[in-house]
N, C-alpha and C positions, 0 to 999 in steps of 0.2 A: 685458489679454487675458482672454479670460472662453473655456468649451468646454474644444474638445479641442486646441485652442493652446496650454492649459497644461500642459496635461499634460505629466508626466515620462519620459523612458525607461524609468525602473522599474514607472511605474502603469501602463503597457500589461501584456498579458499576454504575456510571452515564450515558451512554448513551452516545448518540450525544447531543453535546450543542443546545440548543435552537435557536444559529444566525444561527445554520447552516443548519435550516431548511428539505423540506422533501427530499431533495436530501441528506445529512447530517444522516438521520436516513434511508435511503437504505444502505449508504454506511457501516454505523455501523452493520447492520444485516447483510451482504456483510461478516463482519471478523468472525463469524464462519466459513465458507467455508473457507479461508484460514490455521485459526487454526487446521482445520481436518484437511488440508493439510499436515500439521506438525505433526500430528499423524501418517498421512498414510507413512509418510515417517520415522520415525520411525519403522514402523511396518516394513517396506520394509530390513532397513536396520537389524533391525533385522535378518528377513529370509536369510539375504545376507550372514549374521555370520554366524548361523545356518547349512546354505546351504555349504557354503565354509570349515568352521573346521570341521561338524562332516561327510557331507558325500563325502567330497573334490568337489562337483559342483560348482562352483559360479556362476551366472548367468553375463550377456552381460548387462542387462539392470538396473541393480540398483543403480549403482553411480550416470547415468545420470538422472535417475527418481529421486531419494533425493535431487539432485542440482536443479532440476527443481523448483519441490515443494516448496523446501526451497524458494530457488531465488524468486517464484511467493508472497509466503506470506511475504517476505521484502521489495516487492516492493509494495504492496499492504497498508503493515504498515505506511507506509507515509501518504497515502491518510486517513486514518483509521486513525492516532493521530490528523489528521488536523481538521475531523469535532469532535472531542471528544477533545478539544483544549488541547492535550498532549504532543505538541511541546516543541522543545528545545528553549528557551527563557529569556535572562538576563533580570533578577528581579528586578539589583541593584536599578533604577532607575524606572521603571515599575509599582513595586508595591507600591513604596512612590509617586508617582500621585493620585489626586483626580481623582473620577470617569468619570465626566465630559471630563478630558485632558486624561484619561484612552482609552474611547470610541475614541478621536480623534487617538490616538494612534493607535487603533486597525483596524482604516478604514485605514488609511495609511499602515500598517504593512500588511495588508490582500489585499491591491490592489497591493504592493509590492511584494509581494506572486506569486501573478495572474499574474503578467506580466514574473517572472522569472520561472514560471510554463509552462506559454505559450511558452518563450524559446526554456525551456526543451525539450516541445513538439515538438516541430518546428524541434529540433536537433532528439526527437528519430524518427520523421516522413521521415527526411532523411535518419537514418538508416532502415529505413524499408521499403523505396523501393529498398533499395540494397538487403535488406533480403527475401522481399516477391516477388517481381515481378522480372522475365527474364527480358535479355536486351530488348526481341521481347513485352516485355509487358503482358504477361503471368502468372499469377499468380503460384506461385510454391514456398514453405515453405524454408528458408534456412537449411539443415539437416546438422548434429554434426561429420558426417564424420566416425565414431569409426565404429564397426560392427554390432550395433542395427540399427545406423543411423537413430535417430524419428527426429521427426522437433523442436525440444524444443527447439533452438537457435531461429530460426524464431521464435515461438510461444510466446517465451519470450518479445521481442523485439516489436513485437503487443502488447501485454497487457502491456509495459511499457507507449506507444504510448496514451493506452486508459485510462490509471492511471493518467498519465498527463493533459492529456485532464481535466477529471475529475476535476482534483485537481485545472486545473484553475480556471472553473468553481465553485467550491466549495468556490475557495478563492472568488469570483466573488459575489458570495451568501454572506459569510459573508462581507464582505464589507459593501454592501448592506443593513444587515439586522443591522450591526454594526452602518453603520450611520442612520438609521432609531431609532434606539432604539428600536428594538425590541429584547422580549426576548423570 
């Protein structure tokens, strides 16, 4: 057999798992926008070579824009392996459970999830009123200080804030959907 005859079940691209519902398959269509992210940053740095070796310019703005990029699709990725359940997970014992203690497992491990998620949250939401709001209470982005000076530090630190979020949520769902038996 030679093609796509051989292919595996696993080498297909699965999607978001089914516990993890329609919040679970936004988030999944969500990681292109990310992946292009990694393109575009790419491409950036590219131009940056380009720019710099042959016609001696380098530009102000492209290390902070690839660190951006970058940094948004790994923090993104978390959320992204959680409803596509591609998490980091010791097997030893995990995969030698019947299905049954399997599922109890997974409500535990996923409300486990949820609350250290919500943490998280709790922790980037304090870093983000130092980021985002004056002392007078005024909305204003933390900026990177360098001489482009965009607001990417702040902006980062939001979308860590709403990843979080998310992701307790997410873990909140599968739980849920984990002790339900739904698939």
């Amino acid at each position: 057999m030679t093609g796509r005859e051989d292919q595996t079940k696993e080498d297909e691209d699965p999607g978001a798992i089914a516990e993890a519902g329609l919040l679970g398959r936004w988030i999944d269509k969500g990681g292109i926008l990310f992946a292009g992210g990694i393109v575009v940053s790419m491409l950036v740095l590219l131009n940056e070579v380009f720019l710099r070796y042959v016609f001696n310019a380098p530009t102000i703005w492209a290390h902070e824009t690839t660190i951006f990029l970058c940094g948004a699709a790994f923090i993104y990725g978390g959320l992204y392996c959680t409803v596509r359940d591609r998490h980091i997970r010791v097997v030893l014992i995990y995969d030698a459970l019947p299905d049954n203690v399997r599922r109890i497992f997974n409500v535990i491990i996923s409300l486990i999830c949820a609350v250290s998620s919500a943490f998280f949250a709790w922790a980037a939401y304090l870093m983000v009123l130092r980021a985002a709001f004056r002392p007078d209470g005024s909305f204003r982005l933390e900026r990177s200080g360098s001489a482009w000076d965009p607001v990417f530090p702040g902006a980062i630190k939001v979308f860590l804030l709403g990843v979080l979020v998310a992701m307790a949520l997410q873990f909140l769902v599968l739980a849920v959907n984990y002790a339900r038996g739904k698939r």
